[in-house]
C-alpha positions in Angstrom: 92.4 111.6 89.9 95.7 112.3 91.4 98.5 109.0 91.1 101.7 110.6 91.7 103.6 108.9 88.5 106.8 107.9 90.8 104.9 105.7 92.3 103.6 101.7 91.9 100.4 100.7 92.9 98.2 97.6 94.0 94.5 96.5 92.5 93.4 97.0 96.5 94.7 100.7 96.6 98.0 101.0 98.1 100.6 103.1 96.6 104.5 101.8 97.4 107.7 104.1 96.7 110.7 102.4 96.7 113.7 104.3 98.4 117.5 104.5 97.6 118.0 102.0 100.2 115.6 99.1 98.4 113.0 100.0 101.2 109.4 100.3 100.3 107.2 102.6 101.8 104.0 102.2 101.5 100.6 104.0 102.2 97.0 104.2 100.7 95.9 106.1 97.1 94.0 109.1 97.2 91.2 107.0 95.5 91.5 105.1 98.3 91.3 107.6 100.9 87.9 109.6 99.1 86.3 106.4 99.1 87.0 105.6 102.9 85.9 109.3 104.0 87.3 110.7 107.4 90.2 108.2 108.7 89.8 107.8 112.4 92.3 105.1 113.2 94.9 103.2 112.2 96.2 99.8 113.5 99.8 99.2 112.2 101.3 96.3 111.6 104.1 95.1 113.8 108.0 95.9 112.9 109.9 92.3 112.1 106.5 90.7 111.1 106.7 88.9 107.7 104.0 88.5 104.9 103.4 87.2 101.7 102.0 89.3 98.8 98.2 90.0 99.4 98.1 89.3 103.1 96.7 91.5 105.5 98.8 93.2 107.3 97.1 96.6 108.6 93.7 98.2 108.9 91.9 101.1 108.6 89.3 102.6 110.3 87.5 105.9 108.8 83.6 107.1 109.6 82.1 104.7 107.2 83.6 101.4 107.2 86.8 99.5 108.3 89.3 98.3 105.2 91.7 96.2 105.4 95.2 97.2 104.2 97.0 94.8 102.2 101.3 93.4 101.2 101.7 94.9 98.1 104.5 92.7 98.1 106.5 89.4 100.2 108.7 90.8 103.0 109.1 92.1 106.3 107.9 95.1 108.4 111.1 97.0 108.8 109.3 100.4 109.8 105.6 101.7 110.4 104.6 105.5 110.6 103.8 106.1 114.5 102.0 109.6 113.9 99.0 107.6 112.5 98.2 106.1 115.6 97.8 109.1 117.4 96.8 111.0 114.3 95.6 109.0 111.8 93.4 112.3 109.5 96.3 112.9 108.3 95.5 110.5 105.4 92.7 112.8 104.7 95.1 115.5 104.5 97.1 114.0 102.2 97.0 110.3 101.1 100.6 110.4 99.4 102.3 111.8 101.9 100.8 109.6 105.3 103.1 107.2 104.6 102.0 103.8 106.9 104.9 101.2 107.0 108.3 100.0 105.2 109.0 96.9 103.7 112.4 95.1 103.4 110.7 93.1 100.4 112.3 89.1 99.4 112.8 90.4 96.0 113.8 93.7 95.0 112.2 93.3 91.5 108.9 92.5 92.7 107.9 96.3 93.1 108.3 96.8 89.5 105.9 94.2 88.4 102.9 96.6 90.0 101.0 99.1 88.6 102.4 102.0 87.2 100.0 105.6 87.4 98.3 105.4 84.4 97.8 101.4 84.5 96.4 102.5 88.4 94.6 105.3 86.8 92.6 102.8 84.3 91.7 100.8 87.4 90.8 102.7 89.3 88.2 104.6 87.3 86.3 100.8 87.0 
Protein backbone atom coordinates (compact mmCIF):
# COMPACT_ATOMS: atom_id res chain seq x y z
CA UNK A 1 0.00 0.00 0.00
CA UNK A 2 1.22 3.27 -1.02
CA UNK A 3 1.41 6.24 2.10
CA UNK A 4 3.60 8.82 0.81
CA UNK A 5 5.91 9.08 4.19
CA UNK A 6 5.72 13.07 4.09
CA UNK A 7 2.51 12.89 4.92
CA UNK A 8 0.12 12.59 8.30
CA UNK A 9 -2.91 10.69 8.28
CA UNK A 10 -6.39 10.23 10.01
CA UNK A 11 -8.08 6.64 11.32
CA UNK A 12 -11.06 7.82 8.63
CA UNK A 13 -8.53 8.05 5.66
CA UNK A 14 -7.54 11.43 4.88
CA UNK A 15 -4.01 12.31 4.27
CA UNK A 16 -2.94 16.12 5.28
CA UNK A 17 0.51 17.87 4.12
CA UNK A 18 1.34 20.75 5.82
CA UNK A 19 2.88 23.58 3.66
CA UNK A 20 5.65 26.22 4.34
CA UNK A 21 2.97 28.64 5.03
CA UNK A 22 1.29 26.39 8.21
CA UNK A 23 -1.51 25.51 5.70
CA UNK A 24 -2.79 22.00 5.51
CA UNK A 25 -3.90 20.47 2.52
CA UNK A 26 -5.71 17.84 2.68
CA UNK A 27 -7.18 14.99 0.47
CA UNK A 28 -8.12 11.21 0.74
CA UNK A 29 -5.47 7.92 0.97
CA UNK A 30 -5.07 5.70 -1.78
CA UNK A 31 -6.64 3.05 0.59
CA UNK A 32 -9.30 5.21 0.69
CA UNK A 33 -9.87 5.82 -2.85
CA UNK A 34 -9.60 1.59 -3.83
CA UNK A 35 -12.09 1.07 -1.32
CA UNK A 36 -14.54 3.86 -2.69
CA UNK A 37 -14.07 2.72 -6.48
CA UNK A 38 -14.77 5.19 -9.36
CA UNK A 39 -15.21 8.88 -7.70
CA UNK A 40 -18.05 10.65 -9.47
CA UNK A 41 -18.51 13.72 -7.34
CA UNK A 42 -17.41 15.77 -4.96
CA UNK A 43 -19.17 18.35 -2.69
CA UNK A 44 -16.57 20.69 -1.15
CA UNK A 45 -16.80 22.30 1.82
CA UNK A 46 -17.27 26.10 1.85
CA UNK A 47 -14.07 28.57 2.15
CA UNK A 48 -14.27 30.56 5.73
CA UNK A 49 -16.30 27.69 7.30
CA UNK A 50 -14.86 26.47 10.61
CA UNK A 51 -14.83 22.86 12.26
CA UNK A 52 -13.71 21.10 14.95
CA UNK A 53 -11.57 17.92 14.67
CA UNK A 54 -13.77 14.93 13.39
CA UNK A 55 -16.54 16.97 11.91
CA UNK A 56 -17.86 16.51 8.63
CA UNK A 57 -16.91 18.80 6.43
CA UNK A 58 -17.03 17.28 2.73
CA UNK A 59 -18.41 14.25 0.85
CA UNK A 60 -17.78 11.96 -1.54
CA UNK A 61 -19.55 10.33 -4.02
CA UNK A 62 -18.01 7.26 -6.15
CA UNK A 63 -20.09 4.27 -7.97
CA UNK A 64 -20.60 2.34 -4.81
CA UNK A 65 -21.44 4.36 -1.91
CA UNK A 66 -21.22 7.97 -0.61
CA UNK A 67 -18.41 8.73 2.30
CA UNK A 68 -18.25 11.25 4.26
CA UNK A 69 -14.98 13.24 4.39
CA UNK A 70 -13.85 14.27 7.75
CA UNK A 71 -11.48 17.59 9.88
CA UNK A 72 -8.46 15.94 10.39
CA UNK A 73 -7.96 18.78 12.47
CA UNK A 74 -9.90 22.25 14.33
CA UNK A 75 -9.73 25.17 11.81
CA UNK A 76 -11.01 26.99 8.96
CA UNK A 77 -11.56 26.33 5.28
CA UNK A 78 -9.03 28.65 3.76
CA UNK A 79 -9.04 26.94 0.25
CA UNK A 80 -10.92 23.90 -1.59
CA UNK A 81 -9.58 22.30 -4.98
CA UNK A 82 -12.34 23.57 -7.68
CA UNK A 83 -11.22 20.94 -10.42
CA UNK A 84 -12.99 18.21 -8.33
CA UNK A 85 -16.25 19.55 -8.88
CA UNK A 86 -16.18 19.47 -12.40
CA UNK A 87 -13.70 16.52 -12.38
CA UNK A 88 -13.78 14.74 -9.48
CA UNK A 89 -11.89 11.00 -11.18
CA UNK A 90 -9.15 12.54 -10.78
CA UNK A 91 -8.92 10.97 -7.23
CA UNK A 92 -8.87 7.75 -9.11
CA UNK A 93 -6.08 8.93 -10.98
CA UNK A 94 -4.19 9.73 -8.20
CA UNK A 95 -5.33 9.94 -4.52
CA UNK A 96 -2.12 11.93 -3.37
CA UNK A 97 -2.11 14.35 -5.73
CA UNK A 98 -6.27 15.42 -5.92
CA UNK A 99 -5.71 17.52 -3.27
CA UNK A 100 -9.55 18.60 -1.80
CA UNK A 101 -9.28 21.69 0.56
CA UNK A 102 -6.78 23.75 2.96
CA UNK A 103 -6.96 24.38 6.38
CA UNK A 104 -5.71 27.35 8.46
CA UNK A 105 -5.78 24.90 11.52
CA UNK A 106 -6.25 26.65 15.62
CA UNK A 107 -3.08 24.96 16.40
CA UNK A 108 -0.21 24.42 14.36
CA UNK A 109 0.99 21.39 16.44
CA UNK A 110 -2.04 19.50 16.07
CA UNK A 111 -0.95 18.04 12.57
CA UNK A 112 1.87 16.36 14.24
CA UNK A 113 -0.11 14.37 16.66
CA UNK A 114 -1.59 12.22 13.49
CA UNK A 115 -0.55 9.30 12.00
CA UNK A 116 2.62 9.00 10.49
CA UNK A 117 2.94 6.36 7.10
CA UNK A 118 3.85 3.42 8.82
CA UNK A 119 1.42 3.99 11.98
CA UNK A 120 -1.31 4.65 8.81
CA UNK A 121 0.07 1.72 7.13
CA UNK A 122 -0.62 -0.64 10.36
CA UNK A 123 -4.19 0.69 10.24
CA UNK A 124 -5.01 0.52 7.51
CA UNK A 125 -4.22 -3.15 6.71
CA UNK A 126 -6.96 -3.89 9.86
Amino acid sequence: MKAPENLKYTESHEWIKTESDGTLTVGITGHAQEALGDIVFFDPPKVGSKAKAGDTIAVIESVKAASDIYMPVSGEIVGVNDELAGAPEKVNADAYAAWMFKIKPDSAADAGKLMDAAAYAGHAEK
